[in-house]
N, C-alpha and C positions, 0 to 999 in steps of 0.2 A: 475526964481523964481515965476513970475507971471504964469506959465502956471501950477506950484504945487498946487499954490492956485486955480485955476479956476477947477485942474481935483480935489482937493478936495471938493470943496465947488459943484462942481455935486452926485461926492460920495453922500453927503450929502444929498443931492436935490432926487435923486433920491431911496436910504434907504427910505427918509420921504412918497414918493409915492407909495413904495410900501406896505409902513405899515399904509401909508392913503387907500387905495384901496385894503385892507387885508381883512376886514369884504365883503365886496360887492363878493369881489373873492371866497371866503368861503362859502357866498350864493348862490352865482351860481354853486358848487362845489357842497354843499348839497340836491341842487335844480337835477343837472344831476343827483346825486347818488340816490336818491330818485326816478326819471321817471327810472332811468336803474335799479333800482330795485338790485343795489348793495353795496349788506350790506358792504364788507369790504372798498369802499370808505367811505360811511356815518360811517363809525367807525374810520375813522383817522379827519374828521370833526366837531364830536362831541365829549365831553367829559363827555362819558359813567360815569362813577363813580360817577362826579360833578353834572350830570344831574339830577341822581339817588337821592343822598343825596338832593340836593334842593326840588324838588318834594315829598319827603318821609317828609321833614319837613314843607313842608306848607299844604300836606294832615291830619297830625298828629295836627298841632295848628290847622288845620279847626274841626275836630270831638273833638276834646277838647273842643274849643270856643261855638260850635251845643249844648257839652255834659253840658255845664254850672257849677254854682259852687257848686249846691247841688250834681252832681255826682262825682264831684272830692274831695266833703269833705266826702262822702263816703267809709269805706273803701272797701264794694262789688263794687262802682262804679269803683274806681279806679283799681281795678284788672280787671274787665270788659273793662276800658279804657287800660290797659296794653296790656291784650289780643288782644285787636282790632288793635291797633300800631302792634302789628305784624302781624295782615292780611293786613295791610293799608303796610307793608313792602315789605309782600310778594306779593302782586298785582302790585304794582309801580316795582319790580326787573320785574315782567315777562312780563310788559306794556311798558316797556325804553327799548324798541328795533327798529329797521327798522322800522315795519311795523304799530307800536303805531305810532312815531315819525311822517309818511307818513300822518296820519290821521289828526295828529293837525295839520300840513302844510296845509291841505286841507282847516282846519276851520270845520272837522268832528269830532264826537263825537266818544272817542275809544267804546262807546255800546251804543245801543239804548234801552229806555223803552220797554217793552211788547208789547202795542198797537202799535209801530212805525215798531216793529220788524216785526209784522204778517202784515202790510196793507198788499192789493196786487196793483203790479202795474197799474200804467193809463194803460187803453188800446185806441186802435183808432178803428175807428168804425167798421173795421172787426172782431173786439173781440179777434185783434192779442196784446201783451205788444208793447209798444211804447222803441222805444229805449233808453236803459239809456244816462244819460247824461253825457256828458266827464266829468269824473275827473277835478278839477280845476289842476294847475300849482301849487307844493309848494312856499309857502310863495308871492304867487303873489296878487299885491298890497297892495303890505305891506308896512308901514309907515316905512322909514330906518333911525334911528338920530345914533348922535354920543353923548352918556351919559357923555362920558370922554378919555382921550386920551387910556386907556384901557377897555373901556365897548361901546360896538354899539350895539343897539336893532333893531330889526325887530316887527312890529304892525300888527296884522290882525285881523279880526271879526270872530267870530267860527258861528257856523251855527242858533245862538241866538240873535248874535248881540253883543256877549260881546267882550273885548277885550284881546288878549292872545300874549304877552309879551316874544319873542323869545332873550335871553341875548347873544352875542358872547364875549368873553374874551381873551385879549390880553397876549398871553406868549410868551416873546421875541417879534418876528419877526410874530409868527405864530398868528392867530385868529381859535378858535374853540366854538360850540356852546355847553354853561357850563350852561344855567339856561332857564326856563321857565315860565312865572310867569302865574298863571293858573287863570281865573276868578272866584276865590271860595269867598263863605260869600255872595254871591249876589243872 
């Protein structure tokens, strides 16, 4: 009898560990799939759709909140805000992929300004470019909590200094990355 209880209460013991070490596993998962530059792993680690929808909803309250409340008591501003909710749709569907995704891990901006775009680079004093600089590591040094027994975030600074809020989410057993919270309004 006692040995039922002891291989249960390991059962036990070890379910809890591997659904405590679920988030951390998933970032490293997302992390390899990411450097190997394989989309079909980062697409069973992330949850494309959720990601989608979140992002498309805090891009939409941010150009509403920008557009203020004389444009939305308008009714040409509100068709105008109409309109733009679906560019703001259509640019978020075709930016939530791989290689959008690879960019925030970096703490990169998915575009650069104009000016940023054309500098040219450092050279050294043979008037040769200087070689770029590695890539960082996704999600490296990134603050890792636990929000709740189903929500773990990952922290990092983007290339401003703000901070960008990577959400995993607990289904079942599994953890996948479901939100992003993005430093907008700032």
């Amino acid at each position: 009898m006692k040995k039922w209880i002891a291989l249960g209460l390991a059962v036990v013991l070890l379910v809890f560990a591997w659904v405590a070490a679920g988030p951390y596993m998933t970032i490293r998962a997302i992390q390899h799939a990411v450097q190997a530059q394989d989309a079909g792993e980062l697409a069973e680690q992330v949850d494309f759709p959720a990601l989608r929808a979140s992002l498309k909803a805090q891009m939409v309250d941010e150009m509403v909140r920008q557009a203020g409340p004389d444009v939305q008591s308008n009714p040409f501003g509100a068709i105008a805000l109409t309109m733009a909710t679906g560019v703001v749709n259509g640019l978020v569907d075709g930016m939530v992929n791989a290689g959008g995704l690879t960019a925030v891990m970096q703490g990169r901006r998915l575009w650069k300004n104009s000016k940023d775009s054309f500098e040219r680079p450092p050279l050294d004093g043979n008037g040769e470019p200087l070689p770029a600089a590695e890539p960082k590591k996704p999600l490296e040094d990134a603050v890792l909590r636990y929000e709740s027994t189903s929500r773990f975030t990952a922290t990092i600074q983007d290339d401003q200094g703000k901070p960008v809020v990577f959400v995993l989410k607990r289904d079942g057993l599994r953890w996948r990355l479901a939100d992003i919270r993005l430093p907008l309004g700032n």
